[in-house]
N, C-alpha and C positions, 0 to 999 in steps of 0.2 A: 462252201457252206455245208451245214450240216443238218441235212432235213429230218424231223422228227413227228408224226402223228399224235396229237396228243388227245387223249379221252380223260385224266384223273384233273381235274381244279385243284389239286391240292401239289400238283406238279411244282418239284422248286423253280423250275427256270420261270414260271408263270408271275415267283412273287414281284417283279414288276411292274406286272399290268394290273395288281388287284385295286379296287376301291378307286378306282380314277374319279368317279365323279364326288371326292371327297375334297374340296378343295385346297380347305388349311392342312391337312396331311400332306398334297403331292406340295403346295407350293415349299412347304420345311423340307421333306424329305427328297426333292429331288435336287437342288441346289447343295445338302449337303451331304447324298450320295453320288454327286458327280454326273446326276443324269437327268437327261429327259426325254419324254415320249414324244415320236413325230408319229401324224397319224393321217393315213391315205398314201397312195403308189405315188401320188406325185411328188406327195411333200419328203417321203422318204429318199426319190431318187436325187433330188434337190440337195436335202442333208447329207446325203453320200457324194455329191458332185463336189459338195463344197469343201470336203475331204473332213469328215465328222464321221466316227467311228462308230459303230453298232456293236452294243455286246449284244443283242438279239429279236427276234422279229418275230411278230404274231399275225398268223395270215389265216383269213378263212381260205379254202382249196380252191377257191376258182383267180384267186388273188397270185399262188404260184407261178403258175406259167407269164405272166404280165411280169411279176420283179425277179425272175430267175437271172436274166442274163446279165442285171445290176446286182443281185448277190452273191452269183458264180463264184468270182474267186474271192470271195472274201473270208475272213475266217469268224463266224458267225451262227448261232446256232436259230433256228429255221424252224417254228414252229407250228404247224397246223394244224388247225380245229375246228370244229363245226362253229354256226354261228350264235348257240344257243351257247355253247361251252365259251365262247370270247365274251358273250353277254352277260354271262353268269361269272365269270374271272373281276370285267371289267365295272361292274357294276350299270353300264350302261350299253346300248344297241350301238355298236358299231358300224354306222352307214357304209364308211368306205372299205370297212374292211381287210383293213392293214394297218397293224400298230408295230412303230418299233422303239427300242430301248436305245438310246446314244448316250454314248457319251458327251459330256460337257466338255467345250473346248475353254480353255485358258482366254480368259477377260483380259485385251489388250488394257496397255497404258495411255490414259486419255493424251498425253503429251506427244504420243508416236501417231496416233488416230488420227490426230488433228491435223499432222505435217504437213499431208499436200492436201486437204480438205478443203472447200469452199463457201459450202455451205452444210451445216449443220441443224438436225435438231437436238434439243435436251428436253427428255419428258420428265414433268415433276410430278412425284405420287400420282400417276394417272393407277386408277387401282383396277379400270374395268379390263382384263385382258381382250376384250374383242375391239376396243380401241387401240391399245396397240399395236396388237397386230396389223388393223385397219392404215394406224400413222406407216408403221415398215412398208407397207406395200403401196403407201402413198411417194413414201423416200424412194423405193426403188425405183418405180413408175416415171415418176419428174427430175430424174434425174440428180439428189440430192448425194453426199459423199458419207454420211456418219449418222447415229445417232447416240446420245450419250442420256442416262438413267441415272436417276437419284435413288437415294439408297430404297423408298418407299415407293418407291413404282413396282408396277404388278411386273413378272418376269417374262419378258418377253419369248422364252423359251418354253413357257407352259402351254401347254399341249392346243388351247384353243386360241393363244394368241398367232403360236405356228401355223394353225389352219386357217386362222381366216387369211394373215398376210399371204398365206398360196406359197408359203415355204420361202418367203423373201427375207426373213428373220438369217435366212445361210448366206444370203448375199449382200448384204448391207452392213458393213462395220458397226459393230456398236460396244458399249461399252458403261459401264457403275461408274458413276464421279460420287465426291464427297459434299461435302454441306457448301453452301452459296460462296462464302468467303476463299474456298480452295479453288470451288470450279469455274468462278469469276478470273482468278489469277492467269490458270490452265489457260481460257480462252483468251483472254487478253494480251498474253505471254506470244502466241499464236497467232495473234494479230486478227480477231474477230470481231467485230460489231455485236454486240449482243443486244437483240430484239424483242423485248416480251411482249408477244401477244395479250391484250389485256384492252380494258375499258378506262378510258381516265381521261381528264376537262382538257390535257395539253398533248394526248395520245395524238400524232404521226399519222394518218390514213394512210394504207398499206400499198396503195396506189402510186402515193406521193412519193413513199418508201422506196418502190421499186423503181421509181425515174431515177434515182440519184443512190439508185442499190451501190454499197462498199465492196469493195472486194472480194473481203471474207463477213459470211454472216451467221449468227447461230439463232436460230429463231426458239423461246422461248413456249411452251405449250403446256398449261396444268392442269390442275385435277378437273373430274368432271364436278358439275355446280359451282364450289368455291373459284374455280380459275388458279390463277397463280398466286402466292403466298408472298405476304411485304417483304418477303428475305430476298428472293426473286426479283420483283419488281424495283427493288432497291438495287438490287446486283445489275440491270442492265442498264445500256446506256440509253435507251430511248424504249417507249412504248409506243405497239405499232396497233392500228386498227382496223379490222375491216369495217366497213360502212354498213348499216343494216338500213331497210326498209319496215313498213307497216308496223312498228314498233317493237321488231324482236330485237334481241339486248346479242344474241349471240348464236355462234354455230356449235353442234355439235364437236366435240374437237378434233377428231378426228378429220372430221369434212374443214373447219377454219385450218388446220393443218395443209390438207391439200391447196385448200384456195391461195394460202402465202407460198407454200412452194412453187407451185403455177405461175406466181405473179414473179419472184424471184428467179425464174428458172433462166439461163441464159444459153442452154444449149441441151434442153430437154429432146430426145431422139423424135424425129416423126418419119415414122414406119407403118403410118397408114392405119395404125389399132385406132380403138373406138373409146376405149379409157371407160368400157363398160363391162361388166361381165365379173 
């Protein structure tokens, strides 16, 4: 690594990290400059475990000695700054205080994703990245194999989707499918049950579901408010439900996400965690 103090905002290696909390900018511009920012020691060491390249990292000084011995031998340039100077770069306070620039890795082919999969999600235009994120670290946690995106879904690599999944966005296979009629084919081809989550008079209770769970399943999961779209719902082969009380209509999706992985799960790990935190 190549450590560098930095005091000038107008530093090139900085243009990067400017204007982060500008949203419609980073989400165009990082997908089609080939990057995106991971941000905190954890989520960085994570995107480096997972073998995701850094062209460069932004550290306030007390952040150094903590990511040194993971960016030792890398060839990366190491940037240092006070926290007022990352604030002012970044346009927002950097709590954890480690930002880094990675590279994008290459979008598998949903047809190779699927091969030994079991269980799948596909999120359709979910647009909030703090629910995606939310979903990946649901997948990782219960044990799921994949998750597959439509072209309108928020990117699951944007900086706030990364942090909230706790850097499970590096460990979770996923992948861009195309319009309902292709990514019906894919999963069928695949041998998958496709399940949309959704509300309807001849909907499947998710309970029921899981007594007589298929072998392979892809459970379907949409936008926040609208739910999932007739394209969708047309495309699976059954609608699954959870059962609500006191008259709520639905979960958050992310949380309804977790609930059917839980119930679908057939060899979710128990290592004694608390599934809080």
């Amino acid at each position: 690594m190549r450590v560098q103090e930095v005091a000038d905002p107008g530093h090139p290696l900085l243009a990067d990290y400017t204007d982060l909390t500008d949203v419609a900018l980073r989400s165009v511009r990082e997908p089609a400059e080939g990057l995106y920012i991971a941000e905190s020691a954890k989520v960085i060491r994570r995107a480096i475990a997972a073998g995701h390249r850094s062209r460069s990292v932004l550290l306030e000084p007390k952040w150094l000695p903590d990511l040194e011995p993971v960016l030792a031998p890398l060839d990366v340039d190491v940037l240092v700054a006070t926290p007022a100077l990352v604030e002012h770069v970044t346009g927002y306070r950097v709590h954890r205080g480690a930002l880094a620039a990675m590279h994008r890795p290459a979008l598998a082919d949903p047809a190779e994703l699927l091969a030994d999969a079991r269980t799948v999600v596909v999120l359709e235009d979910i647009v909030d990245h703090t629910n995606v994120g939310a979903v990946f670290r649901s997948v990782a946690g219960l044990g799921a194999d994949a998750v597959l995106v439509t072209p309108r879904c928020a990117d699951p690599l944007y900086r706030r989707s990364v942090r909230v999944s706790m850097g499970t966005v590096f460990q979770v296979p996923w992948t861009r499918v195309g319009e309902w009629d292709a990514t019906r084919e894919v999963l069928h081809a695949a041998g998958f049950d496709i399940a949309a989550l959704a509300l309807a008079d001849d909907a499947t209770g998710l309970r029921e579901y899981a007594g007589e769970r298929p072998e392979r399943v892809a459970i379907l999961l949409g936008a926040e408010g609208d739910g999932l779209s007739r394209h969708a719902v047309r495309a699976a082969d059954r609608v699954v439900t959870i059962p609500m009380a006191h008259g709520v209509d639905s979960l958050n999706v992310a949380a309804a996400g977790a609930v059917a992985l839980y119930a679908l799960s057939t060899d979710a790990p128990d290592d004694g965690s608390t599934g809080l935190g």
